[in-house]
C-alpha positions as a Markdown table, in Angstrom:
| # | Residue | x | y | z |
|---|---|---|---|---|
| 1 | Unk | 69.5 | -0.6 | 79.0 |
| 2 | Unk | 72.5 | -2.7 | 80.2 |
| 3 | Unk | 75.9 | -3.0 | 78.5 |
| 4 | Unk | 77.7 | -6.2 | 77.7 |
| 5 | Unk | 81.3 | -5.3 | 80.2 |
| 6 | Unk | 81.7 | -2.7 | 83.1 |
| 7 | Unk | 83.8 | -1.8 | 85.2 |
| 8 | Unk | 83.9 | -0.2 | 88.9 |
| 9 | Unk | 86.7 | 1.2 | 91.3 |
| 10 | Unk | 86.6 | 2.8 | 95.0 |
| 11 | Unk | 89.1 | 3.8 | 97.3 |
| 12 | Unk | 86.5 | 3.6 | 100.0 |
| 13 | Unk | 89.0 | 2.5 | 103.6 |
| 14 | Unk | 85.6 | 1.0 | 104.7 |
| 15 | Unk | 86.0 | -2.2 | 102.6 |
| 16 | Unk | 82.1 | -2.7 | 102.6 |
| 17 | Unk | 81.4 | 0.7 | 101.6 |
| 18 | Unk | 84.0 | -0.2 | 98.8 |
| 19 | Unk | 82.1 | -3.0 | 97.4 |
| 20 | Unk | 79.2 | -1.7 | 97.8 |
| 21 | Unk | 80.4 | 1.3 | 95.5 |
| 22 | Unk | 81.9 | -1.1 | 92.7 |
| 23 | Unk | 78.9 | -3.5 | 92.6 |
| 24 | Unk | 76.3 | -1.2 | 92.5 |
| 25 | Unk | 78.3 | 0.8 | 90.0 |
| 26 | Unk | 78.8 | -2.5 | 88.0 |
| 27 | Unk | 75.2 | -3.6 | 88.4 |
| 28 | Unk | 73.8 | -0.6 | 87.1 |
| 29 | Unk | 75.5 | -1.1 | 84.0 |
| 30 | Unk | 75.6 | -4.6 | 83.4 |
| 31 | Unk | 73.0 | -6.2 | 85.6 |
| 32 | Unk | 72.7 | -9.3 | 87.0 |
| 33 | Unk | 74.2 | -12.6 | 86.0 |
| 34 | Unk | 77.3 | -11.5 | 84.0 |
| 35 | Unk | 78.8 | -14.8 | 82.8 |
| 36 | Unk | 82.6 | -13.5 | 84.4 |
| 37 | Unk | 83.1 | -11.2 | 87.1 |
| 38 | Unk | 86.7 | -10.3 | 88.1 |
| 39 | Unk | 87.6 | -8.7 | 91.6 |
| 40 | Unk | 90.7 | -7.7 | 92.5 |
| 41 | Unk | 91.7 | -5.6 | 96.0 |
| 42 | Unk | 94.9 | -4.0 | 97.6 |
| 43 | Unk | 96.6 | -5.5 | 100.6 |
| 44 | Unk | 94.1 | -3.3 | 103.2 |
| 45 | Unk | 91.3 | -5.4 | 102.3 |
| 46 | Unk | 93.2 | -8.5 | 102.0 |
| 47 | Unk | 92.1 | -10.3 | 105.4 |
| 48 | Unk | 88.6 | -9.7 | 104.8 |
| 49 | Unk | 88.8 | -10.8 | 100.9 |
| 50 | Unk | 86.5 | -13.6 | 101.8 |
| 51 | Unk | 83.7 | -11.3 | 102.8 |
| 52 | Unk | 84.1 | -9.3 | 99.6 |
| 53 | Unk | 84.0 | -12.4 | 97.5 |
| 54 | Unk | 80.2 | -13.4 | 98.9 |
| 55 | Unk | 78.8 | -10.0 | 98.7 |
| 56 | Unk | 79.7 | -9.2 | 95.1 |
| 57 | Unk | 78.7 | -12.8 | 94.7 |
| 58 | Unk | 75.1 | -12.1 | 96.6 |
| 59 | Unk | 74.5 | -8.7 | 94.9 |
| 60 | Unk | 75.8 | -9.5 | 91.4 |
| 61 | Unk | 74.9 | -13.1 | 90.9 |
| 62 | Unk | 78.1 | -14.1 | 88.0 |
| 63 | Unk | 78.0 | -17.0 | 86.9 |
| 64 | Unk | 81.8 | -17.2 | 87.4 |
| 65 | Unk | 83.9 | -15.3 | 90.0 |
| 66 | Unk | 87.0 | -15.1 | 89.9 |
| 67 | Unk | 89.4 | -12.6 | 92.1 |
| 68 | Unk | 92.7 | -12.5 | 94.3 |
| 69 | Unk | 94.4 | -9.8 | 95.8 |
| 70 | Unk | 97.1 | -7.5 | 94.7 |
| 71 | Unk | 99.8 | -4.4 | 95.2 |
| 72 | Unk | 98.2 | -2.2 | 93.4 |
| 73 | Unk | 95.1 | -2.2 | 91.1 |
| 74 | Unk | 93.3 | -0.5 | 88.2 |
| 75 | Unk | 89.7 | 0.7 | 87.4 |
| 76 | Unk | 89.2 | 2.6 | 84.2 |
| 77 | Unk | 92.4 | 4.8 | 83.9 |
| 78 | Unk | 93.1 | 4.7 | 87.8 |
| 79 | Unk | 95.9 | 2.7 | 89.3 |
| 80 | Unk | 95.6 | 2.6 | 92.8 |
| 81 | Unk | 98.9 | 2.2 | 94.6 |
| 82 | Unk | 100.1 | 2.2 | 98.0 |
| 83 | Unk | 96.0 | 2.8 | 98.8 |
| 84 | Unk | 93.6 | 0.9 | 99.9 |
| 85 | Unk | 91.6 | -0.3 | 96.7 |
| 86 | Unk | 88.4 | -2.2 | 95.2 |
| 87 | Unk | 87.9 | -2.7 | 91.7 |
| 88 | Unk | 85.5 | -4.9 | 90.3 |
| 89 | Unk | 84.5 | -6.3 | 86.5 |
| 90 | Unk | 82.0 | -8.1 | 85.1 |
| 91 | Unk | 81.2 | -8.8 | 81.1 |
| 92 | Unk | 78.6 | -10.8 | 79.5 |
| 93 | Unk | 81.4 | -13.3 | 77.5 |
| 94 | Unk | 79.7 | -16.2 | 76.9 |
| 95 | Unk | 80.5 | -19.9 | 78.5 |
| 96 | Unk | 83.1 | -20.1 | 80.9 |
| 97 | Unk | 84.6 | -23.5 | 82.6 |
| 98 | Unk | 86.0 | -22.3 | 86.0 |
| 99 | Unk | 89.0 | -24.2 | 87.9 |
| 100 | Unk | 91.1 | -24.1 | 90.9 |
| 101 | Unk | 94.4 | -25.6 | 90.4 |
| 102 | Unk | 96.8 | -26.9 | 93.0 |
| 103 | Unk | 99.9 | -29.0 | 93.6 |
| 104 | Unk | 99.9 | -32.3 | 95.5 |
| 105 | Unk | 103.8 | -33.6 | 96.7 |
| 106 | Unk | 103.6 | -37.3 | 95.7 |
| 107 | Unk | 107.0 | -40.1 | 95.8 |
| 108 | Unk | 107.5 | -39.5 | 91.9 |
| 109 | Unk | 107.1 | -35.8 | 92.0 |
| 110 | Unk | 104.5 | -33.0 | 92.3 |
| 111 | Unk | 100.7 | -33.6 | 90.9 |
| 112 | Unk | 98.4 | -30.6 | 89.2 |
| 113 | Unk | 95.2 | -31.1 | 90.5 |
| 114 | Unk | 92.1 | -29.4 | 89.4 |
| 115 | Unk | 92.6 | -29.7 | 85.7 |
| 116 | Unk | 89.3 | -30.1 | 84.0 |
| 117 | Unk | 89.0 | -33.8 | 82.2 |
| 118 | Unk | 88.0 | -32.1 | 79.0 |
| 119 | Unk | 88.9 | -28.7 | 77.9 |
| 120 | Unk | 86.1 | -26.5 | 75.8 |
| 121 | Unk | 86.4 | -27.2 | 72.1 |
| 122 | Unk | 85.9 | -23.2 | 71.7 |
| 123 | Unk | 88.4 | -22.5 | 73.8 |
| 124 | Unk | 89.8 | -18.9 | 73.1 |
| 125 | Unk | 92.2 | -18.4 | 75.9 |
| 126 | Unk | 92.6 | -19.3 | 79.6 |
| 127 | Unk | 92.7 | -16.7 | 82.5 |
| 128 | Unk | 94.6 | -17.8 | 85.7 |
| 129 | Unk | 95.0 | -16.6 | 88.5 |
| 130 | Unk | 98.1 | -17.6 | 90.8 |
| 131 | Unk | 100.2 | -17.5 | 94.0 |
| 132 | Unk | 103.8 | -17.3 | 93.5 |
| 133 | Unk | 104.6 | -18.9 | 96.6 |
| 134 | Unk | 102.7 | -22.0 | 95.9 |
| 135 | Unk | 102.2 | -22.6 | 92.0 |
| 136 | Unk | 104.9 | -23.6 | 89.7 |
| 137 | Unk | 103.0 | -21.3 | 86.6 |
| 138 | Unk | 106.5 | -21.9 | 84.6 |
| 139 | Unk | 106.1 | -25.8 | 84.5 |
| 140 | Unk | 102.1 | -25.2 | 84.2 |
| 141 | Unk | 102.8 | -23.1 | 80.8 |
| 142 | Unk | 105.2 | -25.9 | 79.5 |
| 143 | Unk | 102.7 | -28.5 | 80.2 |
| 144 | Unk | 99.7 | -26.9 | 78.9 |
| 145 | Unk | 102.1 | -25.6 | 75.6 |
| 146 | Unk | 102.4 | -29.4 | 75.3 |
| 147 | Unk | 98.7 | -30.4 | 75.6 |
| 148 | Unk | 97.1 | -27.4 | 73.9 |
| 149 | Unk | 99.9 | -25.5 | 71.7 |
| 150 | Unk | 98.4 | -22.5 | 70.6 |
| 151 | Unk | 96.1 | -21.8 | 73.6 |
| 152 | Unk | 97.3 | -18.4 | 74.9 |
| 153 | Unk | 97.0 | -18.0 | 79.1 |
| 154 | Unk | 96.4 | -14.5 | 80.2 |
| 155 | Unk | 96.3 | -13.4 | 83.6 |
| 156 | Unk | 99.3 | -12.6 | 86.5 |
| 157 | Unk | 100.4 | -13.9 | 89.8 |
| 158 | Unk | 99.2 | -12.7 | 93.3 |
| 159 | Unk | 101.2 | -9.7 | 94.8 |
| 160 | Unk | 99.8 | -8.6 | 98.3 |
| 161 | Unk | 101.8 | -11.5 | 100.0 |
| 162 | Unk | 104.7 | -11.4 | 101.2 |
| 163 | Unk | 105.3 | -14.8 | 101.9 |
| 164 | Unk | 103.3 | -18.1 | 101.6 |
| 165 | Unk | 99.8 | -17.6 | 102.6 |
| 166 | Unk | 100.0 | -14.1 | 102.3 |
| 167 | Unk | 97.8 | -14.2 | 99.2 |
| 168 | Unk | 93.7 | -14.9 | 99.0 |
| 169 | Unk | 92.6 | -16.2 | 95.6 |
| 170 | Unk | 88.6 | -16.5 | 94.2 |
| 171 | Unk | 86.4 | -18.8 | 92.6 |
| 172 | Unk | 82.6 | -18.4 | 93.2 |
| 173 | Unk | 82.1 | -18.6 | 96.4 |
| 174 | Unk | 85.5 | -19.9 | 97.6 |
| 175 | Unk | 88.8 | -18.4 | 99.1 |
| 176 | Unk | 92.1 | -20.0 | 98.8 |
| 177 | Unk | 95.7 | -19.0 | 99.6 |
| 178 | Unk | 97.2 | -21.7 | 97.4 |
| 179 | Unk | 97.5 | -22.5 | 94.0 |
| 180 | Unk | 96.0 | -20.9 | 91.0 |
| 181 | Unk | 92.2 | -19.9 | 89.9 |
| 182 | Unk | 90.9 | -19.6 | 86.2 |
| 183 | Unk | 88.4 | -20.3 | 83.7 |
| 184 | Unk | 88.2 | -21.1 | 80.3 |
| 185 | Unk | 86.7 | -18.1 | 78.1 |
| 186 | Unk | 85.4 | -19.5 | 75.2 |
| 187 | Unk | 84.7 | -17.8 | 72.0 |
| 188 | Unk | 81.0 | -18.3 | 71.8 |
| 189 | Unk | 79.9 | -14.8 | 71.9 |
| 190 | Unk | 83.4 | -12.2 | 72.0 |
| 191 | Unk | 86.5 | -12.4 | 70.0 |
| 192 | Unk | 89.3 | -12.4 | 72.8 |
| 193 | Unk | 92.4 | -11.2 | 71.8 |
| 194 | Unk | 95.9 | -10.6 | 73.9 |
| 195 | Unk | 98.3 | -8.2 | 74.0 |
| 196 | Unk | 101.7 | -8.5 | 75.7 |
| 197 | Unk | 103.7 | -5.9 | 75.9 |
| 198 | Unk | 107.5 | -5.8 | 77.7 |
| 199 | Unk | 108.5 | -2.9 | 77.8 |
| 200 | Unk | 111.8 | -3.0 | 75.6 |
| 201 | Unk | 113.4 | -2.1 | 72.7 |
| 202 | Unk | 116.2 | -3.8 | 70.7 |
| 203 | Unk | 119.5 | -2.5 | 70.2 |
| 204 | Unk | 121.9 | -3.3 | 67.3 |
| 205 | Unk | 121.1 | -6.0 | 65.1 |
| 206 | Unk | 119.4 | -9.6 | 65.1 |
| 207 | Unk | 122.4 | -12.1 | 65.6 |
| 208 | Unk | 122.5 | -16.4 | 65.7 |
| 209 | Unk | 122.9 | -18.0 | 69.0 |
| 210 | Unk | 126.0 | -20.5 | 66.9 |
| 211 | Unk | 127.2 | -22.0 | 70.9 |
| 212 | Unk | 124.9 | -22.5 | 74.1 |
| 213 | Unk | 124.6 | -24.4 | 77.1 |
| 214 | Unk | 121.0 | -24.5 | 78.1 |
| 215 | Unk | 121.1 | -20.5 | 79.4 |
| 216 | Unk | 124.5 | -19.8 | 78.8 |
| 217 | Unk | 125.2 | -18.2 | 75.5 |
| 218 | Unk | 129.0 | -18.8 | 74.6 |
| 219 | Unk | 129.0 | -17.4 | 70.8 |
| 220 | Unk | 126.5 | -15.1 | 68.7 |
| 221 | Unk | 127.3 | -15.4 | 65.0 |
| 222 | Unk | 130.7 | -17.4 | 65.7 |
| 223 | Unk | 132.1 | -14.8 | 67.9 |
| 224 | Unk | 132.4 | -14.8 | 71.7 |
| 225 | Unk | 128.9 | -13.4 | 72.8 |
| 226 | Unk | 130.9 | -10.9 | 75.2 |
| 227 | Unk | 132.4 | -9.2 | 72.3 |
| 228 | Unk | 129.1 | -8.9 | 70.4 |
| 229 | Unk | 128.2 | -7.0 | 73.2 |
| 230 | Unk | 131.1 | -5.0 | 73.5 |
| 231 | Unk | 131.1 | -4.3 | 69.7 |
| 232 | Unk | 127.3 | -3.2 | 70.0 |
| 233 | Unk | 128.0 | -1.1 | 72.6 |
| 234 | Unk | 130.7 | 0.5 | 70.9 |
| 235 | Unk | 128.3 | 1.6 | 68.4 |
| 236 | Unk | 125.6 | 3.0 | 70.2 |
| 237 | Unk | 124.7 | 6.5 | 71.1 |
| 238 | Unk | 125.6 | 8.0 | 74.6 |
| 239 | Unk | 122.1 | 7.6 | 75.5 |
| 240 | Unk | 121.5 | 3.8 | 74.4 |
| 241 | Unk | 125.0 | 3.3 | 76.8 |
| 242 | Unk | 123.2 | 4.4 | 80.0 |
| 243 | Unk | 120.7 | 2.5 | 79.3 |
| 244 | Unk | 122.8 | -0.5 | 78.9 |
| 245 | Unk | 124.3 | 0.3 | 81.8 |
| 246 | Unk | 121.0 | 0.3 | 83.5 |
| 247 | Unk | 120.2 | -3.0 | 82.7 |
| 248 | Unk | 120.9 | -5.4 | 79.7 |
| 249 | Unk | 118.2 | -8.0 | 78.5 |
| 250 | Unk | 118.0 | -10.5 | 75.3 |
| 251 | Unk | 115.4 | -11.0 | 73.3 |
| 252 | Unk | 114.8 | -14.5 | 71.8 |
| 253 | Unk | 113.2 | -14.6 | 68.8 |
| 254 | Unk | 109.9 | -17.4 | 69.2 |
| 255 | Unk | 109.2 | -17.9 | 65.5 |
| 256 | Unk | 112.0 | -17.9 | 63.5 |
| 257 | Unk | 109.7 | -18.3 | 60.0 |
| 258 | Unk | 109.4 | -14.9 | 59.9 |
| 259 | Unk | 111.5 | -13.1 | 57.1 |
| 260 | Unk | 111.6 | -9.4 | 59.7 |
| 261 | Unk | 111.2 | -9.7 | 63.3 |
| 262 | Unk | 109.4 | -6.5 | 65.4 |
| 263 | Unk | 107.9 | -6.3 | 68.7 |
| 264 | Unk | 105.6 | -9.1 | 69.8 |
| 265 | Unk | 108.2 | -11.8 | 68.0 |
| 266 | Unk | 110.6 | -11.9 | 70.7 |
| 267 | Unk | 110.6 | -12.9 | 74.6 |
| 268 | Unk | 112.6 | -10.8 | 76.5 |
| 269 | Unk | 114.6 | -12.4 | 79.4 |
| 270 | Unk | 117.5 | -10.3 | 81.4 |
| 271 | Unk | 121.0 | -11.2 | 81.1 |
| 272 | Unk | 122.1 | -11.8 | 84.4 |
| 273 | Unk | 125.8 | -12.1 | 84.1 |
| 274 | Unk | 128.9 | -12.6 | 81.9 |
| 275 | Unk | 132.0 | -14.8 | 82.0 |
| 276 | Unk | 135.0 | -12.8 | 81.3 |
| 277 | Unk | 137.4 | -15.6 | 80.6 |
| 278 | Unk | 135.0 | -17.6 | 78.3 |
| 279 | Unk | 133.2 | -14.3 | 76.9 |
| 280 | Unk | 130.0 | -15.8 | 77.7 |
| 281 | Unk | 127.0 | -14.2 | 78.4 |
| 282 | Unk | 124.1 | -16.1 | 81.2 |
| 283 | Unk | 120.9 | -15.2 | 79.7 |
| 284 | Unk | 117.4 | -15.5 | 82.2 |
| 285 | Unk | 116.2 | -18.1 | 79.7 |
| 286 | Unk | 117.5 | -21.2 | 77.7 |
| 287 | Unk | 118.4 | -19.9 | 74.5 |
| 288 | Unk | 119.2 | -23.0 | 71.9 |
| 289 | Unk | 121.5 | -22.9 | 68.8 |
| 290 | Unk | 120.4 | -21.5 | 66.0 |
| 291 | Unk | 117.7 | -18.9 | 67.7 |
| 292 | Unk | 117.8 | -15.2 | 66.8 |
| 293 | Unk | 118.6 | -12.9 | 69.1 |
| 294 | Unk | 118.7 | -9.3 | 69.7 |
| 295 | Unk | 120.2 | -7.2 | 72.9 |
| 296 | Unk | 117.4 | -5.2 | 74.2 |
| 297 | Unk | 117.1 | -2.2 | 76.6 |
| 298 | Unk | 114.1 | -1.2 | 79.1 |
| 299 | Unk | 113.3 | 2.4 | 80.3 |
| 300 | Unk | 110.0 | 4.0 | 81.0 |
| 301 | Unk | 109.8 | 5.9 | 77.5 |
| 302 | Unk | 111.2 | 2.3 | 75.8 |
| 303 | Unk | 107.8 | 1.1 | 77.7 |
| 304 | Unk | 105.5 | 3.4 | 77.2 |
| 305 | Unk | 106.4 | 3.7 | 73.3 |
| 306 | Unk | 105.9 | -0.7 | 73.0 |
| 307 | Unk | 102.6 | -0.4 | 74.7 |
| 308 | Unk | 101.3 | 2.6 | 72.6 |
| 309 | Unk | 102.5 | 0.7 | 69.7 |
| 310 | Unk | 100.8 | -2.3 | 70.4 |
| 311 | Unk | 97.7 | -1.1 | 71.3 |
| 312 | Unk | 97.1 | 1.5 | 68.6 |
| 313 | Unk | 94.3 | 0.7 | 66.3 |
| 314 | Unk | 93.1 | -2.3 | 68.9 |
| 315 | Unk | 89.1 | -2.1 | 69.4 |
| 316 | Unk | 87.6 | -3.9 | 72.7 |
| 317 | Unk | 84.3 | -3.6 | 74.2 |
| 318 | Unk | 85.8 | -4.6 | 77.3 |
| 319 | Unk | 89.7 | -5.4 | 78.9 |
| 320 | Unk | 91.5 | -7.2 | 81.9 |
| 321 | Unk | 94.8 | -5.4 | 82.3 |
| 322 | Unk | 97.6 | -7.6 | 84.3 |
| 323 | Unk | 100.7 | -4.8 | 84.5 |
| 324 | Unk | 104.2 | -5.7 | 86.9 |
| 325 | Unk | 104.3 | -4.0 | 90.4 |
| 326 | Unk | 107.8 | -2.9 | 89.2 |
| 327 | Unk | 105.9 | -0.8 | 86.4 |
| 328 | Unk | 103.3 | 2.1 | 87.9 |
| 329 | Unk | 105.5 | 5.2 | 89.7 |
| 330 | Unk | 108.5 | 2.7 | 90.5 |
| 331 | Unk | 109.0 | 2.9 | 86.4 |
| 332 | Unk | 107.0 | 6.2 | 85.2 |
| 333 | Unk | 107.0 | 9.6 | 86.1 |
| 334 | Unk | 103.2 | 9.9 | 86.2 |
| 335 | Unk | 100.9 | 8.0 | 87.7 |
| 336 | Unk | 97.9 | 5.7 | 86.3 |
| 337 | Unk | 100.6 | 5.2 | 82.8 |
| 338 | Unk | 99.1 | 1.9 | 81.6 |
| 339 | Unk | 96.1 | 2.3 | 82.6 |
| 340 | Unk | 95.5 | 5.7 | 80.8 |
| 341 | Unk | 97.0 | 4.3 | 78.0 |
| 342 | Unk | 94.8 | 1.6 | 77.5 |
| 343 | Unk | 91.8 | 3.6 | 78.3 |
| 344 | Unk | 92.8 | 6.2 | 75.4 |
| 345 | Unk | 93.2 | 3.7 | 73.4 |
| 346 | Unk | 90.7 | 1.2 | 73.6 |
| 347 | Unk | 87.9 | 4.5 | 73.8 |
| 348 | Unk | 86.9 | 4.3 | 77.0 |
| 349 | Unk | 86.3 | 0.5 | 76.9 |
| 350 | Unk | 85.3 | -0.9 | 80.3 |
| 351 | Unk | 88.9 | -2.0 | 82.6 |
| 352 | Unk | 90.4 | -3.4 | 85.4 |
| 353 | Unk | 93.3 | -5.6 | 86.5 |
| 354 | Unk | 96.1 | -5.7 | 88.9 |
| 355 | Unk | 99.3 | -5.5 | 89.1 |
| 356 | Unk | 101.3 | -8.7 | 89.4 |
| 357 | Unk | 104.4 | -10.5 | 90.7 |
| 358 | Unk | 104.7 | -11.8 | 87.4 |
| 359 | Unk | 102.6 | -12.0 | 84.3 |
| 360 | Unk | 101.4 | -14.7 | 82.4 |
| 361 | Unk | 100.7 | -13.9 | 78.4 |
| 362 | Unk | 101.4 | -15.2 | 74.6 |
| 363 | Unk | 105.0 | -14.7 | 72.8 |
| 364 | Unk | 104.7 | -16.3 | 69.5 |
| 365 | Unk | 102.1 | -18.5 | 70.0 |
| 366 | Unk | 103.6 | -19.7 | 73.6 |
| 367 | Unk | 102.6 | -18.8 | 77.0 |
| 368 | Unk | 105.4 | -17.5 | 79.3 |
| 369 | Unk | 105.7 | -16.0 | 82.8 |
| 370 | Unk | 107.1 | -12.8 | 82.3 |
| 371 | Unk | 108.1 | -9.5 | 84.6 |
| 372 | Unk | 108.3 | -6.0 | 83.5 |
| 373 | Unk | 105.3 | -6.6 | 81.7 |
| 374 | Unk | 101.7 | -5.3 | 80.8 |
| 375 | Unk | 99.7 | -8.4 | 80.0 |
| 376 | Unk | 96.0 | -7.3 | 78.2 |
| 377 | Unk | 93.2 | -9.7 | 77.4 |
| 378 | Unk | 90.2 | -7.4 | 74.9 |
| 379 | Unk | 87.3 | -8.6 | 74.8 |
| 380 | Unk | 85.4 | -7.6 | 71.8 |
| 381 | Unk | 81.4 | -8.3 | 71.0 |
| 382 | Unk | 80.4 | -9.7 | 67.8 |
């Protein structure tokens, strides 16, 4: 009897023995037809991506496939670095609406393309794929945020290129090196739910952005936003110092209706600088007057305790996982870490992903393009 998701990964260097592997493995289980399939190799197999595309394609028969290739990727509660690297997964979702997006260069500016003329009234989330070097995803987010509010995007950029056309992208039976792939999943048959998880933790105590400058923050709480800093740090423990001294980041409260804010409510940019004679602070983001904000610190055990706690007590028949490439052993001591954390938590549930040169998931009902993240879309039956 065939299950609704599966999910397949071989470290095969033969790149048809690989595929082989993953979509027998994934047929077995699933069988033909799955309404998504997801494939996702390392930058070995990149050249001959195409070929990988139409055999899954001839041996599985999705109605949608979708694919790209990447640093690193998972299977189950393997994270394949550095190696060469198949995984494949397939899930029986319900409706999709696939789409390849690109960007035309026209006299008034630059043109999306691809955009379906309608977009699925059951709609539960969008999953795109991109290249970094060729899609602006930030302006796509603030477009679609503008069109659809409240439509989270899930997914994660390309990383196996180092440059433009360095990346190979896959719908059905095409391969592209530019723009972004997707599809619609609709919530006809699974709930879909997404998780977003960034790896910090916050530091002292929520404060008012009271003076900015589109990303420069001059005052928090009607002091300079240098000496909030300093004043913070002053406070904190020995160990919270190194930290900071490691890297600072701000975290900017999305929905400010909330009477408490915890993880999940803010978006997490990095502070890239300070100005000594203003005591401003230049955050990675615009931050306006009036938001909430909270200093924030990143470390692997800051990570690993966000994505534990944001996954404990999730349930998922099935899950795409879209993690940084600056996460896996350049962040943890062990390898496989979100991977095998997902797996434990989620029991097992079918998973695959890759990682990313930037993720794309939900803060507060608004998609962003993050990095340092582990992005998560759970699929759940009904």
């Amino acid at each position: 009897m065939s299950t609704a998701f599966a999910a397949a990964l071989s470290q095969h260097p033969v790149l048809a023995d690989a595929v082989g592997e993953v979509a027998g493995q994934v047929l077995e289980a699933v069988g033909e037809r799955p309404d998504l399939a997801c494939l996702f190799v390392t930058p070995p197999h990149a050249g001959a991506m195409e070929g990988a595309a139409a055999a899954v394609g001839a041996l599985l028969h999705p109605t949608t496939l979708l694919g790209c290739t990447a640093e690193s990727v998972v299977g189950g509660r393997r994270e394949v670095e550095q190696e060469p690297g198949v995984t494949l997964w397939a899930g029986r979702v319900g409706p999709t609406a696939p789409f390849h997006l690109t960007v035309e260069r026209a006299p008034d500016g630059a043109v999306l393309t691809g955009w379906p003329a309608t977009v699925p009234d059951d709609a539960a989330a969008v999953l795109v794929l991109a290249d970094p070097f060729s899609f602006p995803a930030d302006a796509f987010l603030a477009r679609l945020g503008e069109d659809h509010p409240g439509l989270p995007v899930v997914g994660g950029l390309a990383s196996a290129g180092r440059g433009p056309g360095g990346n190979r992208l896959v719908l059905d039976g095409r391969t592209v090196t530019e723009g972004a792939v997707g599809t619609f999943l609709t919530g006809a048959e699974v709930d879909v739910a997404t998780v977003v998880s960034q790896g910090c933790r916050p530091i002292g105590q929520p404060l008012v952005a009271t003076r900015t400058e589109g990303n420069v923050v001059y005052e928090l709480a009607g002091r300079p936003a240098l000496d909030r800093l300093q004043e913070m740090a002053a406070a904190a423990s020995a160990e919270e110092r190194g930290l900071l001294q490691q890297g600072l980041h701000l975290g900017i409260v999305i929905d400010e209706h909330k009477a408490d804010f915890e993880r999940g409510d803010f978006l997490v940019r990095s502070v890239l600088g300070a100005h000594r004679e203003s005591g401003a602070l230049v955050a990675g983001d615009e931050v306006d007057v009036g938001a909430t904000v909270q200093f924030h610190v990143r470390d692997a055990a800051s990570a690993d305790e966000d994505l534990r706690s944001l996954v404990a007590g999730r349930r998922a028949d099935g899950a795409l996982l879209f993690t940084c490439n600056g996460r896996g052993t350049r962040l943890f001591s062990v390898p496989d870490h979100d991977a095998s954390v997902l797996d434990d938590a989620l029991d097992r549930a079918p998973l695959a992903g890759m990682s990313c040169a930037g993720e794309l998931g939900p803060v507060g009902h608004r998609n962003f393009l993050h990095g340092f993240t582990a992005s998560v879309v759970l699929f759940r039956r009904r």
